[in-house]
C-alpha positions in Angstrom: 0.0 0.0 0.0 1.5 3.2 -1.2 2.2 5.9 1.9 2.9 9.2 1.0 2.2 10.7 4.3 4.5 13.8 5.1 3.8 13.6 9.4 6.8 12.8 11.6 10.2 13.5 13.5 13.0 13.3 11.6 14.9 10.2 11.5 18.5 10.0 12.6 19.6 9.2 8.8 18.4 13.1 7.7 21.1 15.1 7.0 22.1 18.5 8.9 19.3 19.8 6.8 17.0 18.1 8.0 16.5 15.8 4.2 16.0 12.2 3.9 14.6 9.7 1.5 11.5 7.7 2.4 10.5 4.5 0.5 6.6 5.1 -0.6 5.6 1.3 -0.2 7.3 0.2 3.0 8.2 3.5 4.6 11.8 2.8 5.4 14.1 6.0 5.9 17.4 6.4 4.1 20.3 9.0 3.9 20.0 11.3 0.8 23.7 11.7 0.1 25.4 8.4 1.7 25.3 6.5 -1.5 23.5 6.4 -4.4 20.0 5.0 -4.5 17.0 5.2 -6.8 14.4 2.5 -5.0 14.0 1.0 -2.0 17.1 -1.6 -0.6 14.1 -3.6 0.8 11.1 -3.5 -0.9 12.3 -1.8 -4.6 9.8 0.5 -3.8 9.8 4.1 -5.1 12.0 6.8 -2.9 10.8 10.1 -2.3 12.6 13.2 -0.5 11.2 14.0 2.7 11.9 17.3 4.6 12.0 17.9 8.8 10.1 21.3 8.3 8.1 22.2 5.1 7.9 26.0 4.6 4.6 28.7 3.7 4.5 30.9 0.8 6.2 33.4 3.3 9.2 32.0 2.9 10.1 31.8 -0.7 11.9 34.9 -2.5 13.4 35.4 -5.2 13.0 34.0 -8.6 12.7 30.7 -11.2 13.2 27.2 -9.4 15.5 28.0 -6.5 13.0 30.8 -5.5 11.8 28.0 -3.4 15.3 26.7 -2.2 13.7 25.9 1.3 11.6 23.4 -0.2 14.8 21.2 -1.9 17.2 20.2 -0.7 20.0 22.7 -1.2 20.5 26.5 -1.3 21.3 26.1 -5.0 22.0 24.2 -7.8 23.5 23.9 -10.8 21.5 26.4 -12.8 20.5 27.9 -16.2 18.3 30.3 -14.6 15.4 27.7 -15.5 11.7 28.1 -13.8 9.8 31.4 -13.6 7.6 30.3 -17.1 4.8 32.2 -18.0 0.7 31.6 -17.3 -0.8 32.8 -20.3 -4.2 33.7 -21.1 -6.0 31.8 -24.3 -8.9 33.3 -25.5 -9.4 30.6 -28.3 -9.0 27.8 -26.1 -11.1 29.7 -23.2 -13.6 30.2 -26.0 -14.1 26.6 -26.9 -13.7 25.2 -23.1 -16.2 27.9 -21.6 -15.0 27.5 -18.1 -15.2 30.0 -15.9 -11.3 30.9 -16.2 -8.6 28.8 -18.4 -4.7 29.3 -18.6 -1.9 28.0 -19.6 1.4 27.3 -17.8 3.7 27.3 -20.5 7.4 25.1 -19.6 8.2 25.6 -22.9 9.7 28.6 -22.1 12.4 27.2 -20.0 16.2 27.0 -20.9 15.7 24.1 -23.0 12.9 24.2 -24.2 11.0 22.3 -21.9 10.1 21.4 -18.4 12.8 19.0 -17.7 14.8 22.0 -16.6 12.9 22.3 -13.3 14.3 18.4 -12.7 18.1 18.7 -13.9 18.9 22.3 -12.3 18.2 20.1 -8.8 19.5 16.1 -10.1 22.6 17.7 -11.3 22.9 19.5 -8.0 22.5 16.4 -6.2 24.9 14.0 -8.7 28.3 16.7 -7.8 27.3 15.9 -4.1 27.7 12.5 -4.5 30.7 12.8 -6.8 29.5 10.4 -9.8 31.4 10.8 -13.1 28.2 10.1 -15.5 25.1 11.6 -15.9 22.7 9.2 -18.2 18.9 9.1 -19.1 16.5 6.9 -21.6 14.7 9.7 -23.5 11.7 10.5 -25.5 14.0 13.8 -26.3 13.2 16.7 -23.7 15.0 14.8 -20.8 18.0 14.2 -22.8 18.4 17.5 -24.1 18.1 19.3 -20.2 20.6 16.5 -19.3 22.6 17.3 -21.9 22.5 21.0 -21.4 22.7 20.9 -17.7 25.6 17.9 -17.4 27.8 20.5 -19.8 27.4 23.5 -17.5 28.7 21.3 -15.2 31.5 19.8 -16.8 30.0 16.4 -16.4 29.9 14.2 -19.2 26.2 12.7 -20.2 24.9 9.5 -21.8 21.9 9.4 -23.1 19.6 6.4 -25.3 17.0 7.2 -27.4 14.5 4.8 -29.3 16.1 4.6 -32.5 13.9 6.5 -35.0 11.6 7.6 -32.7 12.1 10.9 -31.4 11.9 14.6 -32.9 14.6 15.8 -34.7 15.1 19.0 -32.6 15.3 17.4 -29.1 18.2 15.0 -30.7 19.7 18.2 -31.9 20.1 19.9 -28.5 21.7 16.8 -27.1 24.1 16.7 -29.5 25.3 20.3 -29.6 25.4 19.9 -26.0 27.7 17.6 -26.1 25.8 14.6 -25.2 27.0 10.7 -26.2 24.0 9.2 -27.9 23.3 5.9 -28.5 19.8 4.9 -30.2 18.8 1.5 -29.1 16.7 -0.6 -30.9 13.6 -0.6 -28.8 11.0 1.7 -27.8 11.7 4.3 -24.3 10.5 1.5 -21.8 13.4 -0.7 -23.6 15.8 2.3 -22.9 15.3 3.4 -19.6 15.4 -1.1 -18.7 19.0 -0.5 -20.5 19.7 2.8 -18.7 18.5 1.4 -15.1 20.7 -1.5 -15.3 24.1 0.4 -16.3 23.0 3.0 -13.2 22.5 -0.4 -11.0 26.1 -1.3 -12.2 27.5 2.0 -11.0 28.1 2.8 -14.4 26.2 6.3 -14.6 24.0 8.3 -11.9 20.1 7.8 -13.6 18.3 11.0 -14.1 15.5 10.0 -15.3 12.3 10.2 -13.0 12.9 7.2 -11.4 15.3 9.5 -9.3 13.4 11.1 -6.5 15.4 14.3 -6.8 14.5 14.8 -10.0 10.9 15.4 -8.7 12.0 17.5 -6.1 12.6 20.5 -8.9 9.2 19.5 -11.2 7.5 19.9 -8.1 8.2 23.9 -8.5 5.5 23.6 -11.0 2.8 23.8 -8.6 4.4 26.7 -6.2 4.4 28.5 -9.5 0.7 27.8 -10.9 -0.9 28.3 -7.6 0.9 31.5 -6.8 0.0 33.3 -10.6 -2.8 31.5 -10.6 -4.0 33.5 -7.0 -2.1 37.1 -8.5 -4.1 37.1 -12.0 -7.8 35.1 -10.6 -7.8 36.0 -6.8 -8.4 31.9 -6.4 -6.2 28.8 -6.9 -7.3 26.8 -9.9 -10.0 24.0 -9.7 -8.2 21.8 -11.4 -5.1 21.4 -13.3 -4.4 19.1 -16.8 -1.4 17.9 -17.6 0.3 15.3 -20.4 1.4 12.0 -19.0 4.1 10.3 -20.1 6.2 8.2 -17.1 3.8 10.7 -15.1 6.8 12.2 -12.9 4.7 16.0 -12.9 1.4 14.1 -12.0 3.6 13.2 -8.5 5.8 16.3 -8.4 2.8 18.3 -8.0 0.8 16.1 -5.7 4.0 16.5 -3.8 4.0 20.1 -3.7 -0.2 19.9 -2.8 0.7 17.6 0.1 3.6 19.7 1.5 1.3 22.8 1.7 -1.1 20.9 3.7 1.8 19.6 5.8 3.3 23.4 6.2 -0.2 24.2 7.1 -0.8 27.1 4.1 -3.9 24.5 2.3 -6.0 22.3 3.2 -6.9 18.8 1.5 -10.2 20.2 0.1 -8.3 23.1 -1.5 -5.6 20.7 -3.8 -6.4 21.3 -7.2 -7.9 18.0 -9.3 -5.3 16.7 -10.7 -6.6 15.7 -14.3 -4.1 13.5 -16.6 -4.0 13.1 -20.4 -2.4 10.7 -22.9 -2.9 10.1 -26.3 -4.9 7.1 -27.4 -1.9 4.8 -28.6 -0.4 5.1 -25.3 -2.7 5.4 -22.5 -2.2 2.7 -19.8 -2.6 5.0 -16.7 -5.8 6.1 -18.4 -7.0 2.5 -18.1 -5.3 1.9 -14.7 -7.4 5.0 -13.8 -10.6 3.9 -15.7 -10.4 0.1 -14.3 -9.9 1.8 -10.0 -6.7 0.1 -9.8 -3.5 1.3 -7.9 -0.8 0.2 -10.5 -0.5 0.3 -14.8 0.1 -2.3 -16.6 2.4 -2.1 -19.5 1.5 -1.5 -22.4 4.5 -3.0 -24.9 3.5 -1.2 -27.8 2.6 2.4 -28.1 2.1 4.7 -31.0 1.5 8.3 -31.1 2.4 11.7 -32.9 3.1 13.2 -29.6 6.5 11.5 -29.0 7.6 13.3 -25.7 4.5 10.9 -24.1 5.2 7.8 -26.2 5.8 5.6 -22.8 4.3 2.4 -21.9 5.0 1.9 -18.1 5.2 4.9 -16.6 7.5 4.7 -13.7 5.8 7.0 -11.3 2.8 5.3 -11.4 3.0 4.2 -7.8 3.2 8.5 -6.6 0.7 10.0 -9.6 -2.3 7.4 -9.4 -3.0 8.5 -5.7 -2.2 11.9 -6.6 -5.3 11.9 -9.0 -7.4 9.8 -6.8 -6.1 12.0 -3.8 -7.4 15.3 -5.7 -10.6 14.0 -6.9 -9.0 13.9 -10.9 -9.6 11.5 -13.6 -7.6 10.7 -16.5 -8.5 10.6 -20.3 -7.3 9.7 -23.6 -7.4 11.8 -26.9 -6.4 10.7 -30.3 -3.5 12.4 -32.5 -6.3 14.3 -34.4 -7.3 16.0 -31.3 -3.9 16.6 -29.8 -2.8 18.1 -33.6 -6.2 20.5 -33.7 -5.2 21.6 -29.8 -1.8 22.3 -31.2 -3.8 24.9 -33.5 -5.8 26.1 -31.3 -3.1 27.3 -28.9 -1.4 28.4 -31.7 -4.0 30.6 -32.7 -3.7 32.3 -29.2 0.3 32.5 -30.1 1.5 29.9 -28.1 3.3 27.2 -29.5 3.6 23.9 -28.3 4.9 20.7 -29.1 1.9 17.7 -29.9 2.5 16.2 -26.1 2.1 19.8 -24.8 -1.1 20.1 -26.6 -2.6 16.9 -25.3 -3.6 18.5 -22.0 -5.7 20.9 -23.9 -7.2 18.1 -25.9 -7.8 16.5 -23.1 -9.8 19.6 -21.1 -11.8 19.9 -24.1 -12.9 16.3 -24.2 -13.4 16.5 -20.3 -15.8 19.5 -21.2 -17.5 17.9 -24.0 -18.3 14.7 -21.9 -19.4 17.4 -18.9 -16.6 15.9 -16.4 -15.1 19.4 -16.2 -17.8 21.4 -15.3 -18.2 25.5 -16.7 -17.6 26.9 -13.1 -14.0 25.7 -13.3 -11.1 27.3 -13.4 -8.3 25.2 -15.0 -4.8 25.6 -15.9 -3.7 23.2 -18.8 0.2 22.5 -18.1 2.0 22.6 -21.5 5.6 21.0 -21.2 7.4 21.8 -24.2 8.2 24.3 -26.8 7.1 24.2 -30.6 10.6 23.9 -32.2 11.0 20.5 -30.3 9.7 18.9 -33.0 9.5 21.3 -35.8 8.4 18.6 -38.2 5.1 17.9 -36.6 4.8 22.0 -36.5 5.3 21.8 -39.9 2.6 19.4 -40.6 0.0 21.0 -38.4 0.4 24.0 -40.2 0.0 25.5 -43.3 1.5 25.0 -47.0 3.8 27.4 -48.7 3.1 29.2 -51.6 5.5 29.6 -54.5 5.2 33.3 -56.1 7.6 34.9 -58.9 9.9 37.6 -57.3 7.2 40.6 -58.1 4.6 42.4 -55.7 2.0 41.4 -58.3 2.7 37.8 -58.1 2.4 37.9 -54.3 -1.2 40.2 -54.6 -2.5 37.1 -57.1 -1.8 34.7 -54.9 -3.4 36.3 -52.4 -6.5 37.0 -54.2 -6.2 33.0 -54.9 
């Protein structure tokens, strides 16, 4: 049975900072920085960073991620001035939700391109204190590039495996220029990260992919940030908040960040926004853990879907996002590509551009609308996790054709009047 209770003393393994890891299945306590650990030594359950004191909205200052330093585990980290991304208005969107107040939190605008920023600027941090001499990740392409990006600004060299034809040309780009090794691997992401988990295992590289429960200590900034524009533009937290899942590590980083507000005393249970997940059609299995009431996925070995960047079969953080959207009241709902490519439009249209995984959550709202899940007294923030250029091919294909003219201004004119 999953605990994710924050209550407590500290144990005597916390650090002078009062941080410690907690296994979320058996509850056994473990030093953060003694060695390196992704699950449980007992149980392989999942870890999860625990804190002695857990501060109010009083305490944060400053800006971006480490604005809210007392909440990780450090002062600082290794950063590329990531966090602090925009909640944008979207009159089209808001137009064809007709809720009573929609926005969208846009990571796309972080260093990279994408919300894996938020993680790395703190696993990077947390890899120099325990002197490891690899980084690696499996990627669908966001988490490689932020590794990538983040590992070279820390003089760190990074390996990262991709599924070998399978992710957007821009996101393999970034890893490269950053310097990145890449190896594709013939297999899909749930076939990497195996790969991945088993050379960390051997000591052979420190994992950053969401397995790591440090990782999720920086996403869970995401839900500081929402809920404090969210109360300076509305008045009022949102209702409810949709996100894309993929190995659903922001599902549990925010539910995180929810339940260590009630623990610092600044919400109550009642208040935690709904936690509302989407995934497209070809690769849904926490939609059908969620639609069957169970507490764990089942993998789904083959998965198909436009929207690479959610393209995953088992999502590892399962175990920490299925209570989080039972916990808030959410649901979870699959959309097909059409829908996640007309979403991409949409928000478009209101100048924001996404990549198809972003655009999901939107889709997703919008089909929660149309069944009458979501009801028009809401007020929703759709997370969007990465930029447009990630995958300037589907971008392409969403939009519009060219038009060949001669090199005249009448040429152009009858081709507009065409």
């Amino acid at each position: 049975m999953t605990d994710l209770s924050l209550g407590g003393d500290a144990p005597d393994c916390a650090d002078g900072n009062g941080v410690w890891l907690a296994c979320v299945e058996c509850g056994a306590a473990l030093a953060p920085f003694d060695d390196v650990v992704y699950r449980c030594p007992d149980c392989d359950g999942l870890l999860e960073a625990r804190y002695a004191d857990y501060p109010t909205f009083d305490e944060f200052d400053g800006s971006g991620v480490w604005r809210y330093a007392d909440a990780l585990p450090f002062e600082e980290g290794v950063t590329i001035q990531e966090g602090d991304t925009p909640l944008y208005e979207v009159p089209d969107v808001a137009a064809a939700a007709d809720v009573a107040d929609v926005r969208v939190k846009h990571e796309g605008m972080n260093p990279t391109g994408s919300f894996k920023d938020r993680g790395m600027t703190v696993g990077v941090r947390v890899a120099a204190e325990l002197g490891v001499g690899r980084l690696a990740c499996a990627s669908t392409g966001n988490t490689s590039a932020a590794l990538a990006a983040y590992g070279a600004r820390a003089d760190t060299p990074v390996l990262v495996l991709l599924p070998a034809g399978k992710v957007a040309a821009g996101k393999v780009a970034q890893a490269a220029l950053h310097g990145a090794r890449i190896c594709e691997v013939d297999g899909n992401f749930d076939d990497c990260l195996d790969v991945v988990a088993e050379l960390a295992d051997r000591g052979e590289a420190y994992l950053l992919n969401s397995l790591n429960p440090f990782r999720l200590e920086g996403q869970k900034t995401i839900a500081f940030e929402i809920l404090e524009q969210s109360r300076a533009a509305t008045g009022e937290w949102p209702d409810r908040i949709v996100l894309p899942v993929g190995n659903a590590g922001n599902t549990a980083a925010l539910y995180k960040a929810f339940r260590e507000l009630v623990a610092a005393g600044e919400m109550s249970e009642s208040e935690m926004p709904t936690l509302t997940g989407v995934q497209a059609e070809g690769a849904a299995p926490m939609v059908e853990a969620v639609e069957a009431g169970r507490d764990h996925v089942e993998r789904w070995d083959h998965v198909e879907t436009r929207a690479t960047a959610i393209r995953i079969g088992n999502p590892v953080n399962a175990p920490k996002a299925l209570p989080g959207i039972y916990g808030t009241g959410g649901t979870a709902v699959a959309v097909s590509d059409d829908q996640i490519t007309e979403a991409q439009r949409m928000l478009a249209g209101d100048g924001v551009g996404v990549e198809p995984a972003s655009a999901a959550s939107v889709a997703g709202l919008l089909e929660l609308r149309e069944r009458g899940v979501v009801a028009a007294d809401e007020q929703v923030v759709c997370l969007t996790t990465g930029h447009l250029l990630k995958d300037p091919d589907a971008a392409a294909e969403a939009g519009g054709d060219t038009t060949a003219v001669p090199a005249d201004a009448d040429g152009v004119l009858d081709a507009l009047a065409d």
